[in-house]
Each structure stands twice: as structure tokens, then as C-alpha cells.
PDB file of N, CA, C and O in Angstrom:
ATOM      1  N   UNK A   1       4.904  -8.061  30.371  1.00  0.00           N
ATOM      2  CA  UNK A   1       4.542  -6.826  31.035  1.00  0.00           C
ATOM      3  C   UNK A   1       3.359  -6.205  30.292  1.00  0.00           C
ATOM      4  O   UNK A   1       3.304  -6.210  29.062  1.00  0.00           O
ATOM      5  N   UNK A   2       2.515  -5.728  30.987  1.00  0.00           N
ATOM      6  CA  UNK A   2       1.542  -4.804  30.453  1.00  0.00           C
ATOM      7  C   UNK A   2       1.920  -3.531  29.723  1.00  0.00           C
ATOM      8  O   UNK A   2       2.524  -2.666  30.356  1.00  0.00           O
ATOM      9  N   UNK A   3       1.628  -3.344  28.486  1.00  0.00           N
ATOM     10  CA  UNK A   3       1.859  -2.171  27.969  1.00  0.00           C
ATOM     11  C   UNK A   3       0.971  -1.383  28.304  1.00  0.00           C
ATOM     12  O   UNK A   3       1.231  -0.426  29.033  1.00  0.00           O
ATOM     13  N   UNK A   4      -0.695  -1.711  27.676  1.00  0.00           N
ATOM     14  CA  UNK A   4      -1.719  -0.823  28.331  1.00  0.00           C
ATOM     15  C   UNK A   4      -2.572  -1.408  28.939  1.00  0.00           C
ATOM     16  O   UNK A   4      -2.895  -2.568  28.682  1.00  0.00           O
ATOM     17  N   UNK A   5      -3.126  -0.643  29.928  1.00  0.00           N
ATOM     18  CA  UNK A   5      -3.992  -1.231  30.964  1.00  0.00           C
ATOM     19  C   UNK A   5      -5.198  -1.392  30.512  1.00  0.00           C
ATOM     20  O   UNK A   5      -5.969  -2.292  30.847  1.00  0.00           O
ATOM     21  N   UNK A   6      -5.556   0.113  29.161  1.00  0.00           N
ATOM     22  CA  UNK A   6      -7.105   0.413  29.371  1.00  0.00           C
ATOM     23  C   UNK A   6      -7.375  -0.763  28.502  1.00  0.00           C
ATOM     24  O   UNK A   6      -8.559  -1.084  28.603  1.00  0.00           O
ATOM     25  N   UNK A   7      -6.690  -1.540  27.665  1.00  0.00           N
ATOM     26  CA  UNK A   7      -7.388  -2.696  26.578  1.00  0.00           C
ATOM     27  C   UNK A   7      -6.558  -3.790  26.707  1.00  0.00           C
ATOM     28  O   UNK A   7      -6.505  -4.571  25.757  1.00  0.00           O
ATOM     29  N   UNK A   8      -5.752  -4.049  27.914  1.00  0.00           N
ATOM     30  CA  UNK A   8      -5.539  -4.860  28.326  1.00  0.00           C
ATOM     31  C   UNK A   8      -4.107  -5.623  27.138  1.00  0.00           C
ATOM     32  O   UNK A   8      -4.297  -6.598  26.412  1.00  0.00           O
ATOM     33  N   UNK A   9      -2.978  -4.970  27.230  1.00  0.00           N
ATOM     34  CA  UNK A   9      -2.408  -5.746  25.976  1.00  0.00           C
ATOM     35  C   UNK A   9      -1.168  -5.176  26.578  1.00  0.00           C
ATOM     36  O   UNK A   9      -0.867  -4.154  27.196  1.00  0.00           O
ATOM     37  N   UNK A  10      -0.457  -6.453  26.068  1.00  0.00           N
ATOM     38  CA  UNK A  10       1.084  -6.785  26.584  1.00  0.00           C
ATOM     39  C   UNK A  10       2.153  -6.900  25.333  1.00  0.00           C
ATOM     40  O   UNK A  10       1.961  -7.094  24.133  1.00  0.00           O
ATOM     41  N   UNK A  11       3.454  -6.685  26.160  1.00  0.00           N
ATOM     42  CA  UNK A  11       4.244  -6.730  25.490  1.00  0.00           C
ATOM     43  C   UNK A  11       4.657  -8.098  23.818  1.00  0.00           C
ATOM     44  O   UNK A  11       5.289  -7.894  22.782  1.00  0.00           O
ATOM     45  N   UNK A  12       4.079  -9.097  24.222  1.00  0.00           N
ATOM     46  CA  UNK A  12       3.619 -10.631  23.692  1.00  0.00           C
ATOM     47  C   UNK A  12       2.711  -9.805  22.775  1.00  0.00           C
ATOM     48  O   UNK A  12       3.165  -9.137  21.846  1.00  0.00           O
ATOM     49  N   UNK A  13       1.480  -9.875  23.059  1.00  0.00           N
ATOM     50  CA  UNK A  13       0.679  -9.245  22.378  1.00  0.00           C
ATOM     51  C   UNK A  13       1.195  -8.483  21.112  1.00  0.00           C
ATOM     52  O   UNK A  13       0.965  -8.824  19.951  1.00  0.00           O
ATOM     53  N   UNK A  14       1.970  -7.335  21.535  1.00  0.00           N
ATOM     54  CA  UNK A  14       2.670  -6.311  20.470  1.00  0.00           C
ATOM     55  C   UNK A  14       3.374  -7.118  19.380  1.00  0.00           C
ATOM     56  O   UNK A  14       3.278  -6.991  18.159  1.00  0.00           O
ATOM     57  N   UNK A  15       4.260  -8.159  20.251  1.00  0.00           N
ATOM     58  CA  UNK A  15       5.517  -8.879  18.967  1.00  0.00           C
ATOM     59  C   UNK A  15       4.384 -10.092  18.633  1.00  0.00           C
ATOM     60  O   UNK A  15       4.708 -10.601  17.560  1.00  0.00           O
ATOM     61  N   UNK A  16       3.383 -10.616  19.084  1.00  0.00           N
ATOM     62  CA  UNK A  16       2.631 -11.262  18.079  1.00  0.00           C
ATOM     63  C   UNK A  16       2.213 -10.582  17.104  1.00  0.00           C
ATOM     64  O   UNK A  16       2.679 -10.838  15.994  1.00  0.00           O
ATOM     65  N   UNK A  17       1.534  -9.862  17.206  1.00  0.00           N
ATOM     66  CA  UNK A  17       1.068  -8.406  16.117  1.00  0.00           C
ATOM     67  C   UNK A  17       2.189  -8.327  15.141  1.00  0.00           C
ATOM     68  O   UNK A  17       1.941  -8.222  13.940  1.00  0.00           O
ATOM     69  N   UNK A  18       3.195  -8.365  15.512  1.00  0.00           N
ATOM     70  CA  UNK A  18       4.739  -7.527  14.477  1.00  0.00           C
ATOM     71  C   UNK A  18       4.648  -8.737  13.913  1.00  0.00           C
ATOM     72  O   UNK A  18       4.395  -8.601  12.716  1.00  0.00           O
ATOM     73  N   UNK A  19       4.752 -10.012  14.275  1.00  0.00           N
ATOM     74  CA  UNK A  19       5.294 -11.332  13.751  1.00  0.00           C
ATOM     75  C   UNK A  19       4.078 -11.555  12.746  1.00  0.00           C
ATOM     76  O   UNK A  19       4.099 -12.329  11.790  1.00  0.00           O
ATOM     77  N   UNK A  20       2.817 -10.590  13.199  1.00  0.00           N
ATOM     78  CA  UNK A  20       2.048 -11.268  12.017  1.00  0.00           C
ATOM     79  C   UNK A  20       1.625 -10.147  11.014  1.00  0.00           C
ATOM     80  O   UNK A  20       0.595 -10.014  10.354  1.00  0.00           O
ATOM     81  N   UNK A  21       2.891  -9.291  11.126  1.00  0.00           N
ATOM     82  CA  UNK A  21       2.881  -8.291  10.009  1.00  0.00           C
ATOM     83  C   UNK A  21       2.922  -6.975  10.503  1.00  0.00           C
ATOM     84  O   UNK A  21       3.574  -6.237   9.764  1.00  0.00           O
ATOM     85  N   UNK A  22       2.526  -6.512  11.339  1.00  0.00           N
ATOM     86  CA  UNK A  22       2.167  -5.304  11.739  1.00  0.00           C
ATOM     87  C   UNK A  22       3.303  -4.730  12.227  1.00  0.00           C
ATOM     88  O   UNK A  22       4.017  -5.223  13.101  1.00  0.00           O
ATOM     89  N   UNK A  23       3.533  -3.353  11.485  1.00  0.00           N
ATOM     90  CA  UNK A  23       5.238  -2.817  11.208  1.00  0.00           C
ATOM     91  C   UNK A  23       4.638  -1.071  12.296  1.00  0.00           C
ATOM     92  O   UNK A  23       5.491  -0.596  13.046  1.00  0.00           O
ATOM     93  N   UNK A  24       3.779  -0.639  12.248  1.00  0.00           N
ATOM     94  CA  UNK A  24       3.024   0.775  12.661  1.00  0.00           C
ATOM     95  C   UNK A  24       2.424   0.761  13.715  1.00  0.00           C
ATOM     96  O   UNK A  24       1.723  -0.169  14.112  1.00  0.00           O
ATOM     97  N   UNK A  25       2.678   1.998  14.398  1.00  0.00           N
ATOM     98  CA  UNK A  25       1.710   2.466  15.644  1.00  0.00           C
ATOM     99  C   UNK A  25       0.183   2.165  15.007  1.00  0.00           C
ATOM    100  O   UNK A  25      -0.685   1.569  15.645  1.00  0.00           O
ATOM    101  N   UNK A  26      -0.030   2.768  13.398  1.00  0.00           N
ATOM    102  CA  UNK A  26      -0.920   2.833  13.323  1.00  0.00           C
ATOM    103  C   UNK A  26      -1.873   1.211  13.199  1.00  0.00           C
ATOM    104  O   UNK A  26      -3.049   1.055  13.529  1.00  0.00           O
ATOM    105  N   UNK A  27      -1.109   0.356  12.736  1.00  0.00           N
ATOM    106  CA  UNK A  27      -1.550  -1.024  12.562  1.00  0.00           C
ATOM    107  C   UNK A  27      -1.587  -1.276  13.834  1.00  0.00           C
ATOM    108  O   UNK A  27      -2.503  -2.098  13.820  1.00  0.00           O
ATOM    109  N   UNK A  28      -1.258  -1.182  15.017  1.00  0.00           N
ATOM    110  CA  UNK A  28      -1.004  -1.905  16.303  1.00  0.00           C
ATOM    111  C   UNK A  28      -2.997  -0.965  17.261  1.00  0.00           C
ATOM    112  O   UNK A  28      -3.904  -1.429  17.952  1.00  0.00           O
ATOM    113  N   UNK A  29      -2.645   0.574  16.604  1.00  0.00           N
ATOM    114  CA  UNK A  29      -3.692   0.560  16.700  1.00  0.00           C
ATOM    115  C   UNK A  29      -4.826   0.364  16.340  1.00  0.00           C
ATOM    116  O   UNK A  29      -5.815   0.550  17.049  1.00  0.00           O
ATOM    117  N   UNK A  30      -4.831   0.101  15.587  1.00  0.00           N
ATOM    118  CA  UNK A  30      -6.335  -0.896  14.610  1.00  0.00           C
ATOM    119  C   UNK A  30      -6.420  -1.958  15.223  1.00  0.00           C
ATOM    120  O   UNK A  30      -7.544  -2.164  15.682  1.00  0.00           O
ATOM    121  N   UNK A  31      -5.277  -3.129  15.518  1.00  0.00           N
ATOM    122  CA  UNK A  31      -5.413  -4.407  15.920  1.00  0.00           C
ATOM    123  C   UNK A  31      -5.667  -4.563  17.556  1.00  0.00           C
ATOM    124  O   UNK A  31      -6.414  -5.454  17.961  1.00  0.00           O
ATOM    125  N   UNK A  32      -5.093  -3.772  18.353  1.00  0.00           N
ATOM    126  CA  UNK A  32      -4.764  -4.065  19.087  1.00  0.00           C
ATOM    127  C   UNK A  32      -5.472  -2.684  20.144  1.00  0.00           C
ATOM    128  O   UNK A  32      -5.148  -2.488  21.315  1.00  0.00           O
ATOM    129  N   UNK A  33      -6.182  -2.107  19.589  1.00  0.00           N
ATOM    130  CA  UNK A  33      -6.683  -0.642  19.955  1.00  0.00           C
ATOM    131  C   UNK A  33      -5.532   0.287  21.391  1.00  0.00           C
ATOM    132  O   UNK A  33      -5.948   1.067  22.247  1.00  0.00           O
ATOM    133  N   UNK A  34      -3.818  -0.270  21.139  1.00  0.00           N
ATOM    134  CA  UNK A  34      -3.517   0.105  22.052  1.00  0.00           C
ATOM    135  C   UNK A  34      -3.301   2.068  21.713  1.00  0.00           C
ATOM    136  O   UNK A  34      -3.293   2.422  20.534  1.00  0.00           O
ATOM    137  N   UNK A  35      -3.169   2.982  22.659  1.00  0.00           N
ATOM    138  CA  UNK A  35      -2.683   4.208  22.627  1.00  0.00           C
ATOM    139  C   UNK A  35      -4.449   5.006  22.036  1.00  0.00           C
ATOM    140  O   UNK A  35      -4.548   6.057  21.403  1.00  0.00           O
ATOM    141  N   UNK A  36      -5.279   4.373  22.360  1.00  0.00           N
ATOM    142  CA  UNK A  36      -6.540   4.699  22.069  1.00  0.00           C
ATOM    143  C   UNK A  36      -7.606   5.519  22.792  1.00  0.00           C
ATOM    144  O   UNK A  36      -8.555   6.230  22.463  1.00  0.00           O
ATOM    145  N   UNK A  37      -6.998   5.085  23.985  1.00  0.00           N
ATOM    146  CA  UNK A  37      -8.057   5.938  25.275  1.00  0.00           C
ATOM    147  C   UNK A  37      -7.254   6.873  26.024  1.00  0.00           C
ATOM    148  O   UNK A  37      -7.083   8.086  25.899  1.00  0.00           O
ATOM    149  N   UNK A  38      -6.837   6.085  26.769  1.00  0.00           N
ATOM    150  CA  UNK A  38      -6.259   7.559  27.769  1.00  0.00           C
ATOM    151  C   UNK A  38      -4.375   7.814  26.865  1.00  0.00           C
ATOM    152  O   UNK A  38      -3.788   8.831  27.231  1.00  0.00           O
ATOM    153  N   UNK A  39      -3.863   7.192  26.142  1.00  0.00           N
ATOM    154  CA  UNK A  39      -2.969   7.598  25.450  1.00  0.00           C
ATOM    155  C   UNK A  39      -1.718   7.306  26.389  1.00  0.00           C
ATOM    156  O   UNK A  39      -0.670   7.185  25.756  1.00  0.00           O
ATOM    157  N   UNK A  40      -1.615   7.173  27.725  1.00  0.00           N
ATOM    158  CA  UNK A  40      -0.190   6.829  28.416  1.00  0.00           C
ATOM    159  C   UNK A  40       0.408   5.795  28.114  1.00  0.00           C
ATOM    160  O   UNK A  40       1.170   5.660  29.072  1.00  0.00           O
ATOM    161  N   UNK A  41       0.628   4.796  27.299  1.00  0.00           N
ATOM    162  CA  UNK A  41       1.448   3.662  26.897  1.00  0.00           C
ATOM    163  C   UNK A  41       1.890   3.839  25.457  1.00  0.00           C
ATOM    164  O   UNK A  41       2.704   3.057  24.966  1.00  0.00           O
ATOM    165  N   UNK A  42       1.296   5.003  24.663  1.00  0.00           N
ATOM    166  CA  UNK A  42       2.298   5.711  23.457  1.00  0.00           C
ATOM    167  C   UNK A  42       3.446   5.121  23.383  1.00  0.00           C
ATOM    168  O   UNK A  42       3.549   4.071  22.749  1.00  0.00           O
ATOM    169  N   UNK A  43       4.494   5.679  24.006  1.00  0.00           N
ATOM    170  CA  UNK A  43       5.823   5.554  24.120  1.00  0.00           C
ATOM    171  C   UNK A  43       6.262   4.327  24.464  1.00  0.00           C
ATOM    172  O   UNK A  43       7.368   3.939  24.088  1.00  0.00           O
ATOM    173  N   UNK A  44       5.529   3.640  25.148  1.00  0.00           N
ATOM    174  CA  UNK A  44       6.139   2.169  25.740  1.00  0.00           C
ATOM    175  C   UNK A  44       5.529   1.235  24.392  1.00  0.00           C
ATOM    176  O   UNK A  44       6.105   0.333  23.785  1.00  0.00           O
ATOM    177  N   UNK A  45       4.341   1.728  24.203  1.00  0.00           N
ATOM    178  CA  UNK A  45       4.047   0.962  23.164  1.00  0.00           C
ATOM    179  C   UNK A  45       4.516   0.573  21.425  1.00  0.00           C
ATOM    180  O   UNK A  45       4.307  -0.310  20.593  1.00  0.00           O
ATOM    181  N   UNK A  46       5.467   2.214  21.587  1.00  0.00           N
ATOM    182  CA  UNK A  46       6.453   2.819  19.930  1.00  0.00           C
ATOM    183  C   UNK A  46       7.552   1.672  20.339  1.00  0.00           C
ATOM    184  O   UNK A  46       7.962   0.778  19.599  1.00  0.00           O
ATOM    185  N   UNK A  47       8.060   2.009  22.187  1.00  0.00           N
ATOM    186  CA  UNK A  47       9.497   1.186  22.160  1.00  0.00           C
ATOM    187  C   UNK A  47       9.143  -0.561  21.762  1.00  0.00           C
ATOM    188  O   UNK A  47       9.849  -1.284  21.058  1.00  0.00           O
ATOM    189  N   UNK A  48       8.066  -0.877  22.331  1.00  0.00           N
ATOM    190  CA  UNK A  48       7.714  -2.475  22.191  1.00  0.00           C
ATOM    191  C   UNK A  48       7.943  -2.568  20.668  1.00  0.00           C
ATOM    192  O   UNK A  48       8.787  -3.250  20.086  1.00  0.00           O
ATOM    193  N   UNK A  49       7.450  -2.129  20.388  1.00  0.00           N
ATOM    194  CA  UNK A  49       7.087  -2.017  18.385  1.00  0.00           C
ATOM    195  C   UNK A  49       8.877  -2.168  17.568  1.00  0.00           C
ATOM    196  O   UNK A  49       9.305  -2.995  16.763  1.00  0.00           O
ATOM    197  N   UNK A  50       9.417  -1.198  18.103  1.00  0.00           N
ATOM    198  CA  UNK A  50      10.788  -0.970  17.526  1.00  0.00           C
ATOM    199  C   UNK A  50      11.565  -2.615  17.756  1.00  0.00           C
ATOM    200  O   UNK A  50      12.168  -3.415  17.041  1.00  0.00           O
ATOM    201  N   UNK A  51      11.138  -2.528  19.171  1.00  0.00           N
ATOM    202  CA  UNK A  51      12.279  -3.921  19.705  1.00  0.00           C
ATOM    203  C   UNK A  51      11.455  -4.826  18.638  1.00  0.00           C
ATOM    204  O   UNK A  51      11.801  -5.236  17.529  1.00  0.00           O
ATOM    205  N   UNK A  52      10.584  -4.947  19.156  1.00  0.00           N
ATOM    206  CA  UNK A  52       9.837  -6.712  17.983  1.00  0.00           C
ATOM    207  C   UNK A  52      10.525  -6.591  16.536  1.00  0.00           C
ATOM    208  O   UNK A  52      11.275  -7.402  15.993  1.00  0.00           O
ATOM    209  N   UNK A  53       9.965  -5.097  15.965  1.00  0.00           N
ATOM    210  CA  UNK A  53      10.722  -4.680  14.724  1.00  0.00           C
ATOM    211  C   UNK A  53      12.084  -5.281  14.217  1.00  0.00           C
ATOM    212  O   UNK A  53      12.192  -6.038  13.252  1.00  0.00           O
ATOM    213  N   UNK A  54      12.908  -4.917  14.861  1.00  0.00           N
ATOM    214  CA  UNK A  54      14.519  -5.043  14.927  1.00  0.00           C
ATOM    215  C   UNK A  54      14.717  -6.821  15.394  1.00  0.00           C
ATOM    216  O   UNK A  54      15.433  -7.533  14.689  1.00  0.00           O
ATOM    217  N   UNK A  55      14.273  -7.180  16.168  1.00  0.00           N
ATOM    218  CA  UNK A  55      14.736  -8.903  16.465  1.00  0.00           C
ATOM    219  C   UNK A  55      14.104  -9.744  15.768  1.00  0.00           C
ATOM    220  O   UNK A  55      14.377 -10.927  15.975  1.00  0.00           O
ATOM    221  N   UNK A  56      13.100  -9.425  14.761  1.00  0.00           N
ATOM    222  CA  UNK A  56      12.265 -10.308  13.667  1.00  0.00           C
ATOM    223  C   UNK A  56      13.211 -10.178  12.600  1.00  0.00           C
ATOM    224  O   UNK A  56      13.468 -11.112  11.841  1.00  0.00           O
ATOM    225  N   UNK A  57      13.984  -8.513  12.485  1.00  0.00           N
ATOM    226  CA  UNK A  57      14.140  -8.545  11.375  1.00  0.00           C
ATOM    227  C   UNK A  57      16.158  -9.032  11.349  1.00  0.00           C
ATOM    228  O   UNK A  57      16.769  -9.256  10.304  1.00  0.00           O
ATOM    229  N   UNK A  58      16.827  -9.082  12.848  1.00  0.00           N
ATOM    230  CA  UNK A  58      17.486  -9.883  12.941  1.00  0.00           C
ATOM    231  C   UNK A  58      17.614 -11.264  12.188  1.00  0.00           C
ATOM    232  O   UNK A  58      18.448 -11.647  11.367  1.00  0.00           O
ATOM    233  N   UNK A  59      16.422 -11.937  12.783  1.00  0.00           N
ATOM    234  CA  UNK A  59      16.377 -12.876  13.000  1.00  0.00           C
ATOM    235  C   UNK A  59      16.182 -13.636  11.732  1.00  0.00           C
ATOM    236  O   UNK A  59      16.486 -14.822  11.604  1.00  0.00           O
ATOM    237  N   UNK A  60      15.421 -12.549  10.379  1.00  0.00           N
ATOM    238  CA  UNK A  60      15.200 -12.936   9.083  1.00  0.00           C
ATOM    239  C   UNK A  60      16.797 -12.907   8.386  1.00  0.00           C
ATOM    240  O   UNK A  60      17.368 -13.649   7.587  1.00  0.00           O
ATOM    241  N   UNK A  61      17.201 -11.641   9.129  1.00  0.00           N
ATOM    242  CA  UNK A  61      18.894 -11.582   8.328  1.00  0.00           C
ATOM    243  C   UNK A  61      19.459 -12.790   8.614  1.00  0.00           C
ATOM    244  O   UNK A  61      19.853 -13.374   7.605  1.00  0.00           O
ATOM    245  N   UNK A  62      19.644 -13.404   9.713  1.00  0.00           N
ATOM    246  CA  UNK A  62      20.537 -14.631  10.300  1.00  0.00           C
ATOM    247  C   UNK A  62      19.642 -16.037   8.942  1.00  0.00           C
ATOM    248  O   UNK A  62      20.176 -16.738   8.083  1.00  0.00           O
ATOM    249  N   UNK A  63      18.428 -15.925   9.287  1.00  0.00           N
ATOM    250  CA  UNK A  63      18.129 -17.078   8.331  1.00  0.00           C
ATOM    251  C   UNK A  63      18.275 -17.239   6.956  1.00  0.00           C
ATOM    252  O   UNK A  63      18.221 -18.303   6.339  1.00  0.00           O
ATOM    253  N   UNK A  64      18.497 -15.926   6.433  1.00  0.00           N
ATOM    254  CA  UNK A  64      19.323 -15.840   4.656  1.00  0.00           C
ATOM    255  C   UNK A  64      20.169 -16.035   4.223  1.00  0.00           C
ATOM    256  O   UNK A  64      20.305 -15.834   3.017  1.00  0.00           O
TER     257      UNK A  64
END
């Protein structure tokens, strides 16, 4: 799913970003310039962030 329209970046997008480190709105916006222009995918873009957050870090607990 599209998170934001104006720079073109998806949900994939976001958990690639997380998987390759990026824990912050603010890192996601540097990389990924999402929540930059018109600002309406904020919130969809915090929730994308949280979920990637939480099932990476699942997923590190299960492999220890």
C-alpha cells in the first residue's frame, strides 16, 4: 500500500528502511523524505514504522 503519494513510498519501502536500521520518523524522513510535503501520511507512516519496529524485533527475540 502506498503510504505517501507525494514521494511515492510504500509500506515495503518503510520495513526495508527499519530492516536496514532506521528506528525514527526522523530517519525515515531523511531516507525516505516521507511526511515532508503536504504532511498527510504522518500517522500512517508512525503506524508503518511501529509495526516493522515490533515484527523485526519479534523476530530477533525468536532467533536468540
Amino acid at each position: 500500500m502506498y503510504v505517501c503519494i507525494c514521494h511515492v513510498v510504500t509500506e515495503r519501502d518503510i520495513r526495508r528502511a527499519v530492516e536496514q536500521g532506521a528506528c525514527s520518523m526522523r530517519e525515515l524522513r531523511n531516507e525516505l523524505k516521507v511526511a515532508t510535503q503536504c504532511g498527510r501520511c504522518a500517522n500512517c507512516a508512525k503506524s508503518c514504522l511501529n509495526q516493522a519496529l515490533a515484527e523485526i524485533g519479534e523476530a530477533q527475540g525468536m532467533a536468540a
